[in-house]
Every structure is written in C-alpha cells, then in structure tokens.
C-alpha positions in Angstrom: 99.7 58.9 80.9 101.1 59.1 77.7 100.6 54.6 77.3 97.3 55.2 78.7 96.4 57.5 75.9 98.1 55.0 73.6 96.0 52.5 74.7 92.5 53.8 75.0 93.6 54.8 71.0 94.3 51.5 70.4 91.4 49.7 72.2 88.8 52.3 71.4 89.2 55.2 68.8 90.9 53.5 66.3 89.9 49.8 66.7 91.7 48.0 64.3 88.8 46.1 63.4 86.0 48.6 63.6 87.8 51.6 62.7 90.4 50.8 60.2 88.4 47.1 59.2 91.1 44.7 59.4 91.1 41.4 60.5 87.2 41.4 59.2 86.9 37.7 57.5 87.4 36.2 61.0 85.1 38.7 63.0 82.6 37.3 60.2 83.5 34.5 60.1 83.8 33.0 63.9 81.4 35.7 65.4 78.2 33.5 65.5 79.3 31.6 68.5 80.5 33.0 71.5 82.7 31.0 72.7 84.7 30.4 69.4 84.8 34.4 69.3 86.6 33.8 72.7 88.7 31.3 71.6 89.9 33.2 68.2 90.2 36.5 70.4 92.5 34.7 72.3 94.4 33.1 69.6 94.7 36.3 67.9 95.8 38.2 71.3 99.2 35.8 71.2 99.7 35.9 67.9 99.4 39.4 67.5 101.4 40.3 70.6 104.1 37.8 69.7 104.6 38.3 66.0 104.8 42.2 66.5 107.8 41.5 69.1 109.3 39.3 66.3 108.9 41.5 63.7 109.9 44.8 65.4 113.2 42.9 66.1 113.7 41.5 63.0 112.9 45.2 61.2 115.3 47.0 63.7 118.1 44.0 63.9 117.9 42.0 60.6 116.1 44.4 57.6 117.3 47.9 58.4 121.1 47.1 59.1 121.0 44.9 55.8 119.0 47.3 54.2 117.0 44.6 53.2 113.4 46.7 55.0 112.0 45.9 51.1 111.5 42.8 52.2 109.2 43.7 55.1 105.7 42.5 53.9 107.2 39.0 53.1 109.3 38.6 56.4 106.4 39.7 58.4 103.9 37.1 57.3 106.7 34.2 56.9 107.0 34.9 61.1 103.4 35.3 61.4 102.6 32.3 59.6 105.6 30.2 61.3 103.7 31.6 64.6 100.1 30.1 63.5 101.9 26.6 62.7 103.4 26.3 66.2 99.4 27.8 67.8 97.7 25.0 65.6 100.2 22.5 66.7 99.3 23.4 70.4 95.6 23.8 70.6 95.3 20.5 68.3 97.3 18.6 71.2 96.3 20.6 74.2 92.6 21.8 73.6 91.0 19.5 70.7 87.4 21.2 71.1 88.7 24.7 70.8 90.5 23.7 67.4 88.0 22.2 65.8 85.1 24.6 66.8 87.6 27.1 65.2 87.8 25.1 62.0 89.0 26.7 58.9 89.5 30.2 60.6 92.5 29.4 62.9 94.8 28.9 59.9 93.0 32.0 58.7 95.4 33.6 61.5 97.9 33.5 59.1 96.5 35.9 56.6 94.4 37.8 59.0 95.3 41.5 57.8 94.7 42.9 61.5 98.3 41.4 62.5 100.6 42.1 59.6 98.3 45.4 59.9 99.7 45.8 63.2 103.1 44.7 63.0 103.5 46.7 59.9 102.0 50.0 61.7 104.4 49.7 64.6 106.9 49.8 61.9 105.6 52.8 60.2 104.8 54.7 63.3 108.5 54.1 64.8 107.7 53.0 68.0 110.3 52.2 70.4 110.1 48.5 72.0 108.1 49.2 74.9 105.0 51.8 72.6 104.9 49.1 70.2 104.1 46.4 73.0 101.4 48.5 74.6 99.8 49.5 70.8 100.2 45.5 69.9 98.5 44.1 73.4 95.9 47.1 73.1 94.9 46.4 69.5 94.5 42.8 70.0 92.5 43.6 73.6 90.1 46.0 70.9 90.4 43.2 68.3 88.6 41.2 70.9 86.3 43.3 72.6 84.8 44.0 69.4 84.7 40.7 68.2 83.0 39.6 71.7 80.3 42.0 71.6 79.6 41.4 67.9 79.2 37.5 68.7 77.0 38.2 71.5 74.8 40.7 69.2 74.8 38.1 66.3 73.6 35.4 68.9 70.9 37.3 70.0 70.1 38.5 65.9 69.8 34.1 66.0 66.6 34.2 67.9 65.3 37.8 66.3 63.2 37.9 63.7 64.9 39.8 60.8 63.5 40.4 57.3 64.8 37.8 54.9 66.7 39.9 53.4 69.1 41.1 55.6 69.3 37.2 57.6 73.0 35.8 57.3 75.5 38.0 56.7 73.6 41.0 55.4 72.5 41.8 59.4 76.1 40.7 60.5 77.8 43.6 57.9 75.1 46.3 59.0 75.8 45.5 62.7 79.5 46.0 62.2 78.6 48.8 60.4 76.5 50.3 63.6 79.3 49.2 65.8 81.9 51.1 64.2 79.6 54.1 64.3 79.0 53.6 67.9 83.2 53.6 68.7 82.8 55.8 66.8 81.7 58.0 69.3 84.9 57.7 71.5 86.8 60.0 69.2 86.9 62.8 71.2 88.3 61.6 74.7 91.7 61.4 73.3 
C-alpha cells in the first residue's frame, strides 16, 4: 500500500510537470505532435529511471563516504548528460525518424530540470533504493501522461479557432495552466 500511495503521489498529486513545473521547455516544446510527445515521454522515462539509479548510488557510495555530497548538482547532470549522449547515439542508429522529429529537444534531455529535479528529490527525501525506484518510474510515467494529454489537447487547439492572441504558445501556457488545476483536483485521495 504504502508504494501504491507513493505512486499515485508521484503520477498524480504532485506531477512533476504540472504540479511542481519542471521539465516545462520540452512539454512546450515537443507537445504539438503526438507522436514526438511519445517518443520524448519515452526517452525521458529511461533517462529519468536510469540516471536516478546512478545518482542514488553514486550519492550513497561515492559523495557521502567522501564527503564530497557538495558536489551533488554537478555529478548529477555530468551522469545525466553522459546518459543523453549514449540515448542520442542509439535512437540516431536504431530509429532515425524518432531522432530527427525530436530535433533540438532530445539533447534538451540533458538540462531538462524534471530529472536532476528527480534525482535530486530522491536524495533530499532519503529514500531507500527500492522508494526511490518506484518515485523515479512514477514521476517519469506522470511526466508522460501529462505530456500526452497536453499534445493531444494542443492538436486539437491546431484545428480550433482561437483568438489571435492567445494562438502559439499563449493557449499552450493557459492549457497547462488548466491542466495543473485539473490534477489538481486529485489532492485529496492521498
């Protein structure tokens, strides 16, 4: 019960995306096409996943017995930046469309604030191995999810007729905006 609760927290109440707004330039960025919202949700699943498994070890095994955990903010980006190289590499060789449809934003990854956000709340929070997996997978599964819907919203906002004012990325910000207010919502079944 007590990873379920972790995990609806994670996915739903406080969405790192919606909730605490990290990670926003890409769910701007790559939202207007579904299936690059796909592809980055995946991308961001395995780095995020990975790079808090990384970083929780090297925090535990390397910074704290070294006393070195001041150096926490520039170890955890050198991994997760080390980890967008090797994704890059691999979607380059193995799925050409998917990496050039994600253009500029894949190496975006690398400063995306929702995974050092992640990896760096794990730390903070002092979860054991096994919580910080489940809060990691969770947050990336809520990272997606939100950035699925909003694609699907902003492709529908494509063929809606807005005022010209709020066409672009003035209708994208107050749709987040009425997304987070709508998760909102799902504060109280925790």
């Amino acid at each position: 019960m007590e990873f379920l609760t972790l995990a609806i927290g994670a996915i739903f109440i406080s969405n790192i995306l919606l909730m605490q707004y990290l990670g926003n330039c890409p769910f701007l960025g790559v939202s207007k096409k579904m299936d690059t919202a796909v592809g980055m949700s995946g991308a961001v699943v395995f780095v995020m996943t990975i790079a808090a498994m990384i970083t929780w070890v090297v925090h535990h095994k390397v910074l704290i017995p070294y006393r070195l955990d001041y150096l926490q903010t520039i170890v955890f980006i050198l991994v997760i930046a080390t980890l967008v190289q090797f994704i890059e590499l691999f979607l380059k060789k193995s799925i050409p469309p998917l990496y050039r449809s994600l253009g500029i934003f894949l190496p975006l990854i690398t400063t995306n604030c929702a995974v050092l956000g992640v990896a760096i709340i794990n730390i903070k929070k002092d979860y054991d191995f096994i919580h910080m997996l489940v809060f990691s997978i969770t947050s990336a599964i809520g990272f997606s999810l939100a950035l699925v819907l909003f694609a699907g919203i902003r492709e529908k906002l494509e063929t809606a007729r807005t005022p010209g004012t709020y066409q672009g990325t003035a209708i994208g910000l107050v749709t987040a905006g009425l997304m987070a207010l709508a998760f909102l919502g799902f504060t109280g079944m925790v």
